[in-house]
N, C-alpha and C positions, 0 to 999 in steps of 0.2 A: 264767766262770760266769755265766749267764743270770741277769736281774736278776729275782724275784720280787716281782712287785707285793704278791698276798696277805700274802708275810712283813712287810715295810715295811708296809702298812696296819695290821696286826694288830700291829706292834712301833709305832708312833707310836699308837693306840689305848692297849697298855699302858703306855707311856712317858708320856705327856701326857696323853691325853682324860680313861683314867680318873681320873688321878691330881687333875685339875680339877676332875672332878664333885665327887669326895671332899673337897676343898680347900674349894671353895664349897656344899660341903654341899645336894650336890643329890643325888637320887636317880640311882641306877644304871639308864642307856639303853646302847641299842646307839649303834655311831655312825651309820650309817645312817637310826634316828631324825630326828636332823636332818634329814634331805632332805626327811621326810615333812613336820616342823613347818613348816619352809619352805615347801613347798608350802602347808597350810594356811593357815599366817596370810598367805598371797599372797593368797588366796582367800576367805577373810574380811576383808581390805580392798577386794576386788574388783577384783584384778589380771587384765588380761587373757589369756583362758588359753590364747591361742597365744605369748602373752611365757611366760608357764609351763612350758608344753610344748617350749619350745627351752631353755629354762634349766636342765629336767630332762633333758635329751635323750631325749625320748621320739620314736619316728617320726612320731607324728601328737596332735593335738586329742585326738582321740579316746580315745589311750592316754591319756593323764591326765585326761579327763574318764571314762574308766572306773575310774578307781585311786579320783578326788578328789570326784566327782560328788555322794555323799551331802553330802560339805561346803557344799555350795555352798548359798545363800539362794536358796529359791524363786524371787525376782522375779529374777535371775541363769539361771535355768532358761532361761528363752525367748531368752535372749541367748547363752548357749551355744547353741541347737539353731541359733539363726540362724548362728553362726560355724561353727557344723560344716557347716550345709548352705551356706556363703557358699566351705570349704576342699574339701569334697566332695561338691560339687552334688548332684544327685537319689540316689546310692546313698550318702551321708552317715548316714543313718537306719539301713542296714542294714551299717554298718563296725563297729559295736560296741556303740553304746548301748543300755540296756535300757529299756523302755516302767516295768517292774517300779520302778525308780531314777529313775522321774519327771521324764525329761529329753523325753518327748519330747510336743510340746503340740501341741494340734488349731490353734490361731493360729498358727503356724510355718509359713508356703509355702516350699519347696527354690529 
């Protein structure tokens, strides 16, 4: 019989997670939450966000600078457009970021 990831996630989820939150009298998350918090507070310490981006496995910068971007402190803005356009030279700009989500800044040369 073929090993089921989902059932194993979903049976250590009911076995453990939730029974933790309930224990330490936290509120009821998904467990996937965690990834996100993780990423966050990465990023409101000012973790670098290609160490992010591999730690999430995401394929590029980019994908988690599209997930996490709102998070991030302005003065951070221009230091991600520079790591994006440092990992995806001149078409960096046009891989995903929204102008909208305030990442990408007239001071930034590719």
């Amino acid at each position: 019989m073929p090993l089921n990831i989902g059932t194993l996630n979903s049976n250590m989820v009911q076995r453990y997670f939730l029974p933790a939150l309930k224990s330490a009298d936290l509120p009821r998350i998904r467990f996937h939450d965690l990834r996100h918090t993780n990423a966050s507070i990465r990023l409101a310490n000012g973790e670098n966000i290609k160490y992010i981006q591999t730690q999430l496995g995401h394929a590029s910068p980019t994908v988690t600078l599209n997930v996490y971007a709102h998070l991030m402190n302005p003065t951070n803005q221009d230091a991600a457009c520079r790591l994006e356009n440092a990992v995806f030279g001149s078409v960096g700009h046009r891989l995903g970021t929204k102008k909208e989500k305030g990442l990408r800044s007239n001071s930034v040369t590719p």
